[in-house]
MOPAC internal coordinates of N, CA, C and O (Angstrom, degrees):
PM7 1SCF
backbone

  N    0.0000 0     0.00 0     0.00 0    0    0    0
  C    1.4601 1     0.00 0     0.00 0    1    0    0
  C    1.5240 1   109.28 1     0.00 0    2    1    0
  O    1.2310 1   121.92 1   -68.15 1    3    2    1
  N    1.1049 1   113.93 1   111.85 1    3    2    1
  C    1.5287 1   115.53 1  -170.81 1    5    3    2
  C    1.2856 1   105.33 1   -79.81 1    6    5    3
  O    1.2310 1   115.50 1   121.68 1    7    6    5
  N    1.3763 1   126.14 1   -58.32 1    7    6    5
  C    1.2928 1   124.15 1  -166.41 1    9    7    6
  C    1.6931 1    99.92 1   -63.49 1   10    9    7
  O    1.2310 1   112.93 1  -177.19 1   11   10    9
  N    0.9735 1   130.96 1     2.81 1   11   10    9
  C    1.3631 1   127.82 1   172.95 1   13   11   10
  C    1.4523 1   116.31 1   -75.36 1   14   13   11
  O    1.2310 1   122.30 1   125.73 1   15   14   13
  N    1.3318 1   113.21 1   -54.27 1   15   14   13
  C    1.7440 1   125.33 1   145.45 1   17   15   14
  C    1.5454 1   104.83 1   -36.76 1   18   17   15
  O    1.2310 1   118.58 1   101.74 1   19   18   17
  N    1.3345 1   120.31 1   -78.26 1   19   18   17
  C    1.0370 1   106.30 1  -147.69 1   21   19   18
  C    2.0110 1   114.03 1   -65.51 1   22   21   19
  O    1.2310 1   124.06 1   170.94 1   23   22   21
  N    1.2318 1   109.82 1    -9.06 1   23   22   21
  C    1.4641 1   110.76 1   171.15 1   25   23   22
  C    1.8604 1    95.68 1   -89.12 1   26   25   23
  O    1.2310 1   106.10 1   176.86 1   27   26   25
  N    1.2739 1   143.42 1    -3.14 1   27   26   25
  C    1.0684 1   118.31 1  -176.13 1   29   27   26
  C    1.5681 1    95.00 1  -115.82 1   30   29   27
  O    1.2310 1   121.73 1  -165.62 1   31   30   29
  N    1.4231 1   114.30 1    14.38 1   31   30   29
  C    1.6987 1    98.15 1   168.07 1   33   31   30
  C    1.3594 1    98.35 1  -114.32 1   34   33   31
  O    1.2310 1   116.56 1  -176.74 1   35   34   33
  N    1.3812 1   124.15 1     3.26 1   35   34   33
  C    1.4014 1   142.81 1   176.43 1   37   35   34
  C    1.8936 1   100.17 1   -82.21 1   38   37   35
  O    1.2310 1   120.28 1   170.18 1   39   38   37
  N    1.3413 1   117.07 1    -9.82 1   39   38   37
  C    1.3759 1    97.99 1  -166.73 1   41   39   38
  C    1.4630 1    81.57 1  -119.41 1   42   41   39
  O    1.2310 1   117.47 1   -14.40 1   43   42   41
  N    2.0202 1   122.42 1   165.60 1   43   42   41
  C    0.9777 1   161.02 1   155.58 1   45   43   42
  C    1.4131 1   113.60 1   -29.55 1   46   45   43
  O    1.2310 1   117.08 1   -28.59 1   47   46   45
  N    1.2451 1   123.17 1   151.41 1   47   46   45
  C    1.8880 1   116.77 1   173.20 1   49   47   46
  C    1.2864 1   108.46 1   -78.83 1   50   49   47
  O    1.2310 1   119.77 1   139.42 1   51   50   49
  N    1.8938 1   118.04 1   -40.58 1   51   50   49
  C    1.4667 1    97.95 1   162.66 1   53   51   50
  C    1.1710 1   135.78 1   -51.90 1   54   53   51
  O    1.2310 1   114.51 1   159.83 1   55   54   53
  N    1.5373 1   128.01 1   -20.17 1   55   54   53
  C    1.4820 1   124.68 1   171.82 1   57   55   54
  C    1.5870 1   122.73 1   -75.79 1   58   57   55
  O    1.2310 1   120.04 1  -130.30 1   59   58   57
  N    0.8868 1   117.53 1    49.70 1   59   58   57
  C    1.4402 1   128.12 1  -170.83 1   61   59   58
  C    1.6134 1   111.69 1   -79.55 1   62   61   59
  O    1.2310 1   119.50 1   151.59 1   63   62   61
  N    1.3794 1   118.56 1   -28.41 1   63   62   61
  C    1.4404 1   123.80 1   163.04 1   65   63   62
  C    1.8307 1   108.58 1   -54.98 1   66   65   63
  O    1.2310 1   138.75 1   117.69 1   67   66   65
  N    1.5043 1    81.26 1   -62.31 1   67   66   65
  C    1.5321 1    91.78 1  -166.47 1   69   67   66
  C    2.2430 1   107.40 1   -45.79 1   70   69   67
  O    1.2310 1   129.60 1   135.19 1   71   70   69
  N    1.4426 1    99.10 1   -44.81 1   71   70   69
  C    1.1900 1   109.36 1   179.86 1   73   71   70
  C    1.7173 1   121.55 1   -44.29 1   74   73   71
  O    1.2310 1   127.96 1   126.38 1   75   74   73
  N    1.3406 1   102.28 1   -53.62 1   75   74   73
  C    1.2621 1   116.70 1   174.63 1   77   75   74
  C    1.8529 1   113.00 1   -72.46 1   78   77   75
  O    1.2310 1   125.34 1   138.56 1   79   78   77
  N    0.9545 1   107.34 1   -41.44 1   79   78   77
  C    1.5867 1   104.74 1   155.02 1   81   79   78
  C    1.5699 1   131.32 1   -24.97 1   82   81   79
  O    1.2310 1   130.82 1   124.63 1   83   82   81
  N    1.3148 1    96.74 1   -55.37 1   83   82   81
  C    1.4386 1   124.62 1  -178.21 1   85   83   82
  C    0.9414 1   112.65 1   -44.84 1   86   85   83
  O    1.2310 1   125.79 1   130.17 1   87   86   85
  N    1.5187 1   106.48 1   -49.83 1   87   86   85
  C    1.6299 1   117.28 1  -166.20 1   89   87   86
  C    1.3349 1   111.21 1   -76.97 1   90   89   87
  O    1.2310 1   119.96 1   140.51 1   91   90   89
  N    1.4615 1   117.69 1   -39.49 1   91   90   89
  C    1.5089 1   129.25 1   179.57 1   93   91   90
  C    1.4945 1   106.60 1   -61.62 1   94   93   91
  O    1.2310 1   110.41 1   121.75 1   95   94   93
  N    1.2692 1   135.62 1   -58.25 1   95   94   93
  C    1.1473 1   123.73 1  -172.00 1   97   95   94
  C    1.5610 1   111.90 1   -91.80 1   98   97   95
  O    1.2310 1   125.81 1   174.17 1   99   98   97
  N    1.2494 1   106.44 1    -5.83 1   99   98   97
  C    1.8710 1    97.29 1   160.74 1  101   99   98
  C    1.3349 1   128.40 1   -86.85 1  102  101   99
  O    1.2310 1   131.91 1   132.16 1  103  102  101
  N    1.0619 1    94.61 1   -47.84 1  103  102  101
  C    2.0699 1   118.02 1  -158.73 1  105  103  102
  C    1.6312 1    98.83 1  -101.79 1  106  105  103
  O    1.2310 1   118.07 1   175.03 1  107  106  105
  N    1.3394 1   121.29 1    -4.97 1  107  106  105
  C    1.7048 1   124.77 1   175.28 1  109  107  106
  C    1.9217 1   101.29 1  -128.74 1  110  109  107
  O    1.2310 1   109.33 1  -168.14 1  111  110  109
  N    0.9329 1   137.60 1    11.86 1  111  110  109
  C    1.2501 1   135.63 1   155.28 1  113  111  110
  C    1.3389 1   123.75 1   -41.46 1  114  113  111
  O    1.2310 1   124.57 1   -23.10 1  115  114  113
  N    1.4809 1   108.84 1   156.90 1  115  114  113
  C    1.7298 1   104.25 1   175.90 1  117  115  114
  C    1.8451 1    88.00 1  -104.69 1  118  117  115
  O    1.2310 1   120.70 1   172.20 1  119  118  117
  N    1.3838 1   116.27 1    -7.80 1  119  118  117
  C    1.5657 1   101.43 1  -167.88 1  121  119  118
  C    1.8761 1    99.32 1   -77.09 1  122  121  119
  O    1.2310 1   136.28 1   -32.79 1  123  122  121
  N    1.3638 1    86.09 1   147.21 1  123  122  121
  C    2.0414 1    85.87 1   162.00 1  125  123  122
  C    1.5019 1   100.91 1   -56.46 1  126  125  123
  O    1.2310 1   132.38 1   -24.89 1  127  126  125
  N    1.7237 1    93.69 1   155.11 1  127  126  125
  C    1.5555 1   107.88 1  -171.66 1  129  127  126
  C    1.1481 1   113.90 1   -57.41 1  130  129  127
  O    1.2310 1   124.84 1   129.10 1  131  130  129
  N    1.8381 1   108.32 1   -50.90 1  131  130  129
  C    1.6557 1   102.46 1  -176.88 1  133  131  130
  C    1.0365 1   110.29 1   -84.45 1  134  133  131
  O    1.2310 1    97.06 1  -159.12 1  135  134  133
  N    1.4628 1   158.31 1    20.88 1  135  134  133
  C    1.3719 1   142.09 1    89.61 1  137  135  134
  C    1.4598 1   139.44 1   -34.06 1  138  137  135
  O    1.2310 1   117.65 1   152.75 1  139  138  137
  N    1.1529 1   122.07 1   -27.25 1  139  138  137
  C    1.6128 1   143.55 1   164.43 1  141  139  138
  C    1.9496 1    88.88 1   -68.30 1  142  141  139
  O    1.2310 1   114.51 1   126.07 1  143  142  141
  N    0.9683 1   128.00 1   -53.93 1  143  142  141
  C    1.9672 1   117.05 1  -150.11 1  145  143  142
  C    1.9943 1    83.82 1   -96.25 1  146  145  143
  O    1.2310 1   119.09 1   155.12 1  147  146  145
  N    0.9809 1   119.35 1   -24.88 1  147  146  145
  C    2.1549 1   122.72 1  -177.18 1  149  147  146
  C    1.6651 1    83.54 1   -64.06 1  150  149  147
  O    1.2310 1   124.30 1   121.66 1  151  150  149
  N    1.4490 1   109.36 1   -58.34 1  151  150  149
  C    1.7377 1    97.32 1  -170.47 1  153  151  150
  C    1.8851 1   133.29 1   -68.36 1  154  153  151
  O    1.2310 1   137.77 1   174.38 1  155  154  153
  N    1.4587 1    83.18 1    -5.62 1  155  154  153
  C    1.6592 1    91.98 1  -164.45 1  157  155  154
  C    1.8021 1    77.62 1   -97.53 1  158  157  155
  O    1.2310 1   112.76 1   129.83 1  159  158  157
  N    0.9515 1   131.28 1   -50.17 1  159  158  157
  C    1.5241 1   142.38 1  -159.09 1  161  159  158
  C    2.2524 1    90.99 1   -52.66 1  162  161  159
  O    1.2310 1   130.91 1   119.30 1  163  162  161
  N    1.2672 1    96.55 1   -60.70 1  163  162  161
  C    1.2905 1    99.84 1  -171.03 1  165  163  162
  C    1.4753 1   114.41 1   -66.74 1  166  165  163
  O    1.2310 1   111.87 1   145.96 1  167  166  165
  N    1.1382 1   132.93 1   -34.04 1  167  166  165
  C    1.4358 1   157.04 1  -163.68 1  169  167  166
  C    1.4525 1    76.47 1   -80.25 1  170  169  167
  O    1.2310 1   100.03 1    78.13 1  171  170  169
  N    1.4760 1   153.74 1  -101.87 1  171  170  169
  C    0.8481 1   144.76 1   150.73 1  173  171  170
  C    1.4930 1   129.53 1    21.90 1  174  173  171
  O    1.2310 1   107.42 1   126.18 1  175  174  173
  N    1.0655 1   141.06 1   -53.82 1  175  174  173
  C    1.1518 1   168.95 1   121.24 1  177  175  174
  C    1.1731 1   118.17 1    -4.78 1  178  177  175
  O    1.2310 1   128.58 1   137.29 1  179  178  177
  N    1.1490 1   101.08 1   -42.71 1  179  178  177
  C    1.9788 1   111.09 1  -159.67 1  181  179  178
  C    1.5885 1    86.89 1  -107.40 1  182  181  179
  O    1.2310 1   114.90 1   157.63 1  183  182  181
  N    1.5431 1   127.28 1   -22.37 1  183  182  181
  C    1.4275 1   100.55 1   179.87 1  185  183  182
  C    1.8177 1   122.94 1   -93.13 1  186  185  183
  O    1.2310 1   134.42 1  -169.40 1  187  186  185
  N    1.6365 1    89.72 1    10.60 1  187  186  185
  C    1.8688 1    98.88 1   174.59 1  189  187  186
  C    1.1517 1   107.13 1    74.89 1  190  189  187
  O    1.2310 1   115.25 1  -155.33 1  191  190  189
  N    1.5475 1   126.62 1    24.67 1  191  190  189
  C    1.4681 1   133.27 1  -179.10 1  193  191  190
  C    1.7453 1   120.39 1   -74.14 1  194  193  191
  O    1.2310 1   105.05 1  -141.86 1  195  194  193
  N    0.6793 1   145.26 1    38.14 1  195  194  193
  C    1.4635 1   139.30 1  -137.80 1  197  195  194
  C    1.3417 1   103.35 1   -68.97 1  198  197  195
  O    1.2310 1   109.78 1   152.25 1  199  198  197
  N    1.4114 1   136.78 1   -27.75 1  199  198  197
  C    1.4268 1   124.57 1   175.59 1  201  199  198
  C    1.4684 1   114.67 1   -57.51 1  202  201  199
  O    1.2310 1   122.04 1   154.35 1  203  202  201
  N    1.0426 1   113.70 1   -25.65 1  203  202  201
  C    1.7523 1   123.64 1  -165.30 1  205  203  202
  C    1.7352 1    97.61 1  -102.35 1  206  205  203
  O    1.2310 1   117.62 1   107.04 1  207  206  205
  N    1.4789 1   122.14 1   -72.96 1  207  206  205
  C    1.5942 1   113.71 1   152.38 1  209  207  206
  C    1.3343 1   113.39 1   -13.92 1  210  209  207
  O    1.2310 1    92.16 1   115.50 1  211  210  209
  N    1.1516 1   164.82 1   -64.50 1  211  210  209
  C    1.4044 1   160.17 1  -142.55 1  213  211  210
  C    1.3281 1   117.47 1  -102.82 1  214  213  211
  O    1.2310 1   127.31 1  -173.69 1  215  214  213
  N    1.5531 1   103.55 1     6.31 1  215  214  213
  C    1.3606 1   121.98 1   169.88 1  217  215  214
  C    1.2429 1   122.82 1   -90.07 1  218  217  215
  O    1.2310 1   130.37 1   124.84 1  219  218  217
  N    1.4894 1    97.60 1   -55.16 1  219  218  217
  C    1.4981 1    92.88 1  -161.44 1  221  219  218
  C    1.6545 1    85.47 1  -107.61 1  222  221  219
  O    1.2310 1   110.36 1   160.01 1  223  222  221
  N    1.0060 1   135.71 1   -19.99 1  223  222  221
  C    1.9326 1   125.46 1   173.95 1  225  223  222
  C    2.0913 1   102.39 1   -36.68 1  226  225  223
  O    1.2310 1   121.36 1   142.78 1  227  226  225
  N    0.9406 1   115.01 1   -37.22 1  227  226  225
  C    1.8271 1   105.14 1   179.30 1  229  227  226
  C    1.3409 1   100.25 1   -58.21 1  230  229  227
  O    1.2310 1   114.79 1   149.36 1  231  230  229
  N    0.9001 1   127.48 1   -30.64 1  231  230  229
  C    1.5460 1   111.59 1  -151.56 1  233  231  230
  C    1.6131 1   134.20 1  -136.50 1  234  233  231
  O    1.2310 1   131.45 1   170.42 1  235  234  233
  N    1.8049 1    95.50 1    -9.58 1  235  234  233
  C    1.3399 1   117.80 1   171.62 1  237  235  234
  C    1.3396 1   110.07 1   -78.68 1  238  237  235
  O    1.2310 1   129.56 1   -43.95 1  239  238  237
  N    1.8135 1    99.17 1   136.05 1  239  238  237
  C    1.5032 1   111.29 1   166.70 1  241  239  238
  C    1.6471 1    90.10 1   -90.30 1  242  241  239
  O    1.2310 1   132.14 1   -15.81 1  243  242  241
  N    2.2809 1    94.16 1   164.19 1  243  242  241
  C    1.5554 1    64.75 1  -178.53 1  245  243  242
  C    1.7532 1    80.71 1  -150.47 1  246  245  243
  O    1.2310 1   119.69 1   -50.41 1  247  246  245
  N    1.1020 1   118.21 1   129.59 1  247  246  245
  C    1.4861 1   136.36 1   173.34 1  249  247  246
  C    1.6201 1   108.86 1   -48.95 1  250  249  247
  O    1.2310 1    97.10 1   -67.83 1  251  250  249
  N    1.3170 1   158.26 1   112.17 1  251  250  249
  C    1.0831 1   134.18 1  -172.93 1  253  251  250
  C    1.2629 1   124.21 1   -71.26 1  254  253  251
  O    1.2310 1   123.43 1   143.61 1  255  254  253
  N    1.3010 1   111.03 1   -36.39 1  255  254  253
  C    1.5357 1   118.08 1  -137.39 1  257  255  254
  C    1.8738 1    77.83 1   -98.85 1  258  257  255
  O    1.2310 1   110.66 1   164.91 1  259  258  257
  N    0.9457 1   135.16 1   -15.09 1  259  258  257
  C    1.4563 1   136.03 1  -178.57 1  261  259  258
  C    1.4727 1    96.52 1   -93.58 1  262  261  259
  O    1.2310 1   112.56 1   115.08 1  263  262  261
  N    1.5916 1   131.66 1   -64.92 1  263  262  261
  C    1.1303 1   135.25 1   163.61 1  265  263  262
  C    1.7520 1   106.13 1   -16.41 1  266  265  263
  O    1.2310 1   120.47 1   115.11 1  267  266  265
  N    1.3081 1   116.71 1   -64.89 1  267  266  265
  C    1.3313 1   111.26 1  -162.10 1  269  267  266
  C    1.8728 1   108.29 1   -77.22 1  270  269  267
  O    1.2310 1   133.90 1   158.07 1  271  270  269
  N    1.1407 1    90.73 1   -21.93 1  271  270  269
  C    1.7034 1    92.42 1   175.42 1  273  271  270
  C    1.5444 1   100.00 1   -54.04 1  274  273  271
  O    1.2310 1   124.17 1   112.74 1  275  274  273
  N    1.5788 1   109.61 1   -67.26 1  275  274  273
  C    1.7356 1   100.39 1  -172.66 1  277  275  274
  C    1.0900 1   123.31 1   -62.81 1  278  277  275
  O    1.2310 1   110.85 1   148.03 1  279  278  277
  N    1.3223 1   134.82 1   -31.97 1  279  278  277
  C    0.9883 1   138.67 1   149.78 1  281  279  278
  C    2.0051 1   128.48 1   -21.82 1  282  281  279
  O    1.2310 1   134.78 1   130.40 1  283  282  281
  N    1.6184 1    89.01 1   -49.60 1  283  282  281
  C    1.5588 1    89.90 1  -174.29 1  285  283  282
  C    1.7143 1   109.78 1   -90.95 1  286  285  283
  O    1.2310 1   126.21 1   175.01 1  287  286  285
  N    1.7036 1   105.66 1    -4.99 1  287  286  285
  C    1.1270 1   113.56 1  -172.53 1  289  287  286
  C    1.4000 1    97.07 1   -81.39 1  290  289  287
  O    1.2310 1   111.09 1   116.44 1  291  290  289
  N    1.3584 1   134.38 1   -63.56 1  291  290  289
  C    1.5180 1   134.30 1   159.57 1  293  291  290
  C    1.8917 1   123.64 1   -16.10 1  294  293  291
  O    1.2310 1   133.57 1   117.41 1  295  294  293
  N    1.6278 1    91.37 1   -62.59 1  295  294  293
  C    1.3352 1    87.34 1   172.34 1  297  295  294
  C    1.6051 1   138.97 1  -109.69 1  298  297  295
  O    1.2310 1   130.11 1  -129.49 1  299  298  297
  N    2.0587 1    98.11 1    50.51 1  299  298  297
  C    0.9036 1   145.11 1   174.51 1  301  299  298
  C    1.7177 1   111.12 1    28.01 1  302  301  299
  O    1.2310 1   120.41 1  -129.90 1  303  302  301
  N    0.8478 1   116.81 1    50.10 1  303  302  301
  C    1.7418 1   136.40 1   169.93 1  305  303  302
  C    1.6654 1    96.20 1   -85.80 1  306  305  303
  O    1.2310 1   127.86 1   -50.23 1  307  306  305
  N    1.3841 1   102.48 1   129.77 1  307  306  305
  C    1.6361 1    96.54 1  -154.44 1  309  307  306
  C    1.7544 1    81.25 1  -103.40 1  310  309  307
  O    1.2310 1   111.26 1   160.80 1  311  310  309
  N    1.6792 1   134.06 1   -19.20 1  311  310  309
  C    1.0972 1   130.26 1  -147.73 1  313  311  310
  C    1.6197 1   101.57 1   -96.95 1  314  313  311
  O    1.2310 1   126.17 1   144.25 1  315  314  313
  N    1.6780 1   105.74 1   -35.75 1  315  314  313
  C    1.0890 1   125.74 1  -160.47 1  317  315  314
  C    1.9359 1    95.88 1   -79.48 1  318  317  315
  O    1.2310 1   120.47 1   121.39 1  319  318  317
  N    1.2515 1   116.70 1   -58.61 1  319  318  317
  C    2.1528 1   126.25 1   151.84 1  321  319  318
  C    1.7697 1   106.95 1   -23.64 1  322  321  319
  O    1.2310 1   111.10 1   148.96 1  323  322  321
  N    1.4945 1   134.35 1   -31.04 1  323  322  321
  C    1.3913 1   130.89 1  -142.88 1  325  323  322
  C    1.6010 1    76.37 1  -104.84 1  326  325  323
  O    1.2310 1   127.21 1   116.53 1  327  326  325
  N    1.8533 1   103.74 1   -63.47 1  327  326  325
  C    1.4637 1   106.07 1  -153.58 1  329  327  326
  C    1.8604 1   108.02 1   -70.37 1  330  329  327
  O    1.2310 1   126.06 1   178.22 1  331  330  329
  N    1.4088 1   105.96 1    -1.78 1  331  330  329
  C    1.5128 1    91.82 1   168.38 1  333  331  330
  C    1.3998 1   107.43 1  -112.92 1  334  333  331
  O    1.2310 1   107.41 1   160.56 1  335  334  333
  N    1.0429 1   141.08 1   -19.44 1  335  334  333
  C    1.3922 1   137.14 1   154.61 1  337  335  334
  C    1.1477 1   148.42 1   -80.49 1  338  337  335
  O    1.2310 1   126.07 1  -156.32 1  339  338  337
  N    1.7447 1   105.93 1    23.68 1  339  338  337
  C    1.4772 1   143.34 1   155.17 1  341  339  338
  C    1.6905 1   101.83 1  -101.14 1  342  341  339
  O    1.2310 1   121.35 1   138.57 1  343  342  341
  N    1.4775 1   115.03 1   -41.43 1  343  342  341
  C    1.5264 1   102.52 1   174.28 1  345  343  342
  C    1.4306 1   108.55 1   -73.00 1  346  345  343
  O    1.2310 1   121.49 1   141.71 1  347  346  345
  N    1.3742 1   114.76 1   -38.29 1  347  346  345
  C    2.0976 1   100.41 1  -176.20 1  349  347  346
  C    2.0224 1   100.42 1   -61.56 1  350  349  347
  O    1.2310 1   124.36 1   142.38 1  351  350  349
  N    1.2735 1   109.23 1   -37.62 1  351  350  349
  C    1.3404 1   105.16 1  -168.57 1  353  351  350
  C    2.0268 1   120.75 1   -51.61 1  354  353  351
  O    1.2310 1   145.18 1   138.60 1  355  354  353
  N    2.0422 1    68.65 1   -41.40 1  355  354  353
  C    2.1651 1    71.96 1   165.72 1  357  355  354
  C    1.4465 1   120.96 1   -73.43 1  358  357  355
  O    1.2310 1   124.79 1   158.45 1  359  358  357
  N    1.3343 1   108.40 1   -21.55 1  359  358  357
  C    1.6418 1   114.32 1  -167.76 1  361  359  358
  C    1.5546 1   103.70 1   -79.55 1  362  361  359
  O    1.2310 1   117.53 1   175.90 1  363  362  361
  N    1.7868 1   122.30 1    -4.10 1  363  362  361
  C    1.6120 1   121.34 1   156.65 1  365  363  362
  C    1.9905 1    72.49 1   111.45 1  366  365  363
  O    1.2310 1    84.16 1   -34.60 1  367  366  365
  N    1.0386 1   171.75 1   145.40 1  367  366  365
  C    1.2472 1   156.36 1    16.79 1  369  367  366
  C    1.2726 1   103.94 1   -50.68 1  370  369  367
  O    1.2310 1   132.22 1    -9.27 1  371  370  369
  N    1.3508 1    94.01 1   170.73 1  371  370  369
  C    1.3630 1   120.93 1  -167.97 1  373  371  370
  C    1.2458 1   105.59 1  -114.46 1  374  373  371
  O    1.2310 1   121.69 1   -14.63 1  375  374  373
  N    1.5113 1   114.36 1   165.37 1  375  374  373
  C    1.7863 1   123.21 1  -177.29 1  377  375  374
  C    1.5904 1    92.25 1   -72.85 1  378  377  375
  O    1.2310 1   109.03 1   121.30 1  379  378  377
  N    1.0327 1   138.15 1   -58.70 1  379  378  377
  C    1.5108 1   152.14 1   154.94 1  381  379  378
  C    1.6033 1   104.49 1    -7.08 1  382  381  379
  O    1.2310 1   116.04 1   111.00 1  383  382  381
  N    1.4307 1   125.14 1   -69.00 1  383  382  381
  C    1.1842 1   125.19 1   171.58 1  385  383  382
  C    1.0883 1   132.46 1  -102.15 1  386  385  383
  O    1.2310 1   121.68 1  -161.83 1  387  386  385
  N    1.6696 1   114.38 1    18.17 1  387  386  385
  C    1.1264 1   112.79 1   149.12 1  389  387  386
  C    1.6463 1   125.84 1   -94.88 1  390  389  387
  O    1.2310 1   124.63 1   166.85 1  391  390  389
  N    1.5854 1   108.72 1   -13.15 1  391  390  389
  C    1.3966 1   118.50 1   167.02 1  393  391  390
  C    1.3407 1   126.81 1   -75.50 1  394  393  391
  O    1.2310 1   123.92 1   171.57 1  395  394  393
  N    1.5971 1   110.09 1    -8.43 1  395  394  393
  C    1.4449 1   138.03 1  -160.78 1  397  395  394
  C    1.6270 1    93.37 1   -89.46 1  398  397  395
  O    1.2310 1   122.95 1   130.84 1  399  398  397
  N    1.3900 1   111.95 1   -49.16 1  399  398  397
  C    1.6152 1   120.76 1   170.16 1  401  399  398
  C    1.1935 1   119.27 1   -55.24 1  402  401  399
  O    1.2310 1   115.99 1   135.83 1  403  402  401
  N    1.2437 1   125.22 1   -44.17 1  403  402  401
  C    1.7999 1   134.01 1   177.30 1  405  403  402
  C    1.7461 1    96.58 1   -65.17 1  406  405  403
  O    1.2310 1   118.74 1   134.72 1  407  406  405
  N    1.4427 1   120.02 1   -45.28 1  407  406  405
  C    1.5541 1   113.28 1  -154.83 1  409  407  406
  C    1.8727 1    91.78 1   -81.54 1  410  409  407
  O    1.2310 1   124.97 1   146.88 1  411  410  409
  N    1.0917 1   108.06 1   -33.12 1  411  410  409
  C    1.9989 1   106.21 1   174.46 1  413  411  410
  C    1.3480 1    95.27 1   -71.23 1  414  413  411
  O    1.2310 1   102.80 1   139.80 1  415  414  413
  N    1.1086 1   149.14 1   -40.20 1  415  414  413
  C    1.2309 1   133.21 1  -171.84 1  417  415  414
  C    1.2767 1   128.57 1   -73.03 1  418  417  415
  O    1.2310 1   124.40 1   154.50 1  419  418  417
  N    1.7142 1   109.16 1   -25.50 1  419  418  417
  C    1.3912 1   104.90 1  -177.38 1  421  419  418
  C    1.9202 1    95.64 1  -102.74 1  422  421  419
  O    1.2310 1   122.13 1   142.36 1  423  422  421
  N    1.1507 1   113.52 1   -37.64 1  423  422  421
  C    1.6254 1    97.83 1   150.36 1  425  423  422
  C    1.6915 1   134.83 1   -17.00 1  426  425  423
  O    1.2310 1   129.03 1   113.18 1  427  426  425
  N    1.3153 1   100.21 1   -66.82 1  427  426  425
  C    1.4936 1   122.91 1  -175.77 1  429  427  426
  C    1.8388 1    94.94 1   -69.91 1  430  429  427
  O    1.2310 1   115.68 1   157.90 1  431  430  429
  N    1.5274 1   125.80 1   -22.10 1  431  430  429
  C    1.1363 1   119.67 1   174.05 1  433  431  430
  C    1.3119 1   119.13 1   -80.83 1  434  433  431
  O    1.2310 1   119.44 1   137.22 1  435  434  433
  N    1.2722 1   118.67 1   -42.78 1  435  434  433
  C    1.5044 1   121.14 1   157.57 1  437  435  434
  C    1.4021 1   125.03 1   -42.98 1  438  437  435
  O    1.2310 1   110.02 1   110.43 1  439  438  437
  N    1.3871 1   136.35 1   -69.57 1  439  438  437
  C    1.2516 1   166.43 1   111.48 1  441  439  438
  C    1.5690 1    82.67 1    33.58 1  442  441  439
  O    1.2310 1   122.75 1    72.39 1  443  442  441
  N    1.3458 1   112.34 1  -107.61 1  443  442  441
  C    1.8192 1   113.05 1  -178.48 1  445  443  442
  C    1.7243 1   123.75 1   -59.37 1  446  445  443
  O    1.2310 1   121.68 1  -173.89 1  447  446  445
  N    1.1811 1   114.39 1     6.11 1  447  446  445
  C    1.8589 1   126.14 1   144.54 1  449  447  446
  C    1.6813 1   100.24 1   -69.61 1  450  449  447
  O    1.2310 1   125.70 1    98.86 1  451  450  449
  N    1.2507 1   106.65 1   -81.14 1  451  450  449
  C    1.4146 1    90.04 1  -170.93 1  453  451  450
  C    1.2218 1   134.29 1   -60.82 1  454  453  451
  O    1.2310 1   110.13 1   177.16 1  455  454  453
  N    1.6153 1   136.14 1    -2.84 1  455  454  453
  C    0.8623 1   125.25 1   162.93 1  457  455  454
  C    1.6177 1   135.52 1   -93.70 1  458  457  455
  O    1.2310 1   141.20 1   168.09 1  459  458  457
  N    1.7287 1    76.45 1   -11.91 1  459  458  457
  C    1.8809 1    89.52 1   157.04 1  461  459  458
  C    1.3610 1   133.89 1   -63.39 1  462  461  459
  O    1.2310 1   129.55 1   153.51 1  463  462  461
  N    1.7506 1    99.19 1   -26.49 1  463  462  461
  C    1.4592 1   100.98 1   171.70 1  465  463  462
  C    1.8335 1   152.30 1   -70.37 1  466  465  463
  O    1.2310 1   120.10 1   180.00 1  467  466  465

């Protein structure tokens, strides 16, 4: 995953948690990849980051209905998190990859904190 590098040479030496993060919930996921980079892309998205957004928007495929999960998980809408993670649950995910979406999301929230700073 390139753009995975390229957001972790995009971050600070103090972010070294965040760095290693990255890897865990991208590159060790149970979600398919281009579902794993749709959720970080949107999660992203929702935190108004645009240095990090303008990265990976070229090149991410992006799952929606997972997309909008991280998304609403970021911008902590507890109704908007229920009503899409009752639809992935019918669509056959797993607790596994649906927890995989919450851990990219608050990843991708860290990630665009620190580069806001």
């Amino acid at each position: 995953m390139a753009f995975n590098d390229t957001i972790k040479s995009a971050l600070p030496e103090y972010a070294k948690d965040t760095k290693l993060n990255l890897d865990a919930v991208l590159l060790r996921s149970t979600l398919d990849a281009d579902v794993a980079i749709g959720c970080a892309v949107a999660a992203l998205a929702a935190t108004g980051n645009g240095k990090v957004l303008s990265i990976l928007l070229a090149d991410a495929p992006v799952h929606a209905e997972s997309a909008m999960t991280a998304a609403s998980i970021v911008g902590k809408c507890h109704f908007c998190v229920k009503a899409h993670y009752e639809t992935l649950k019918k669509e056959g995910y797993t607790v596994e990859q649906l927890r995989d979406i919450g851990r990219i999301a608050s990843v991708m929230n860290s990630v665009a904190k620190v580069l806001n700073s």
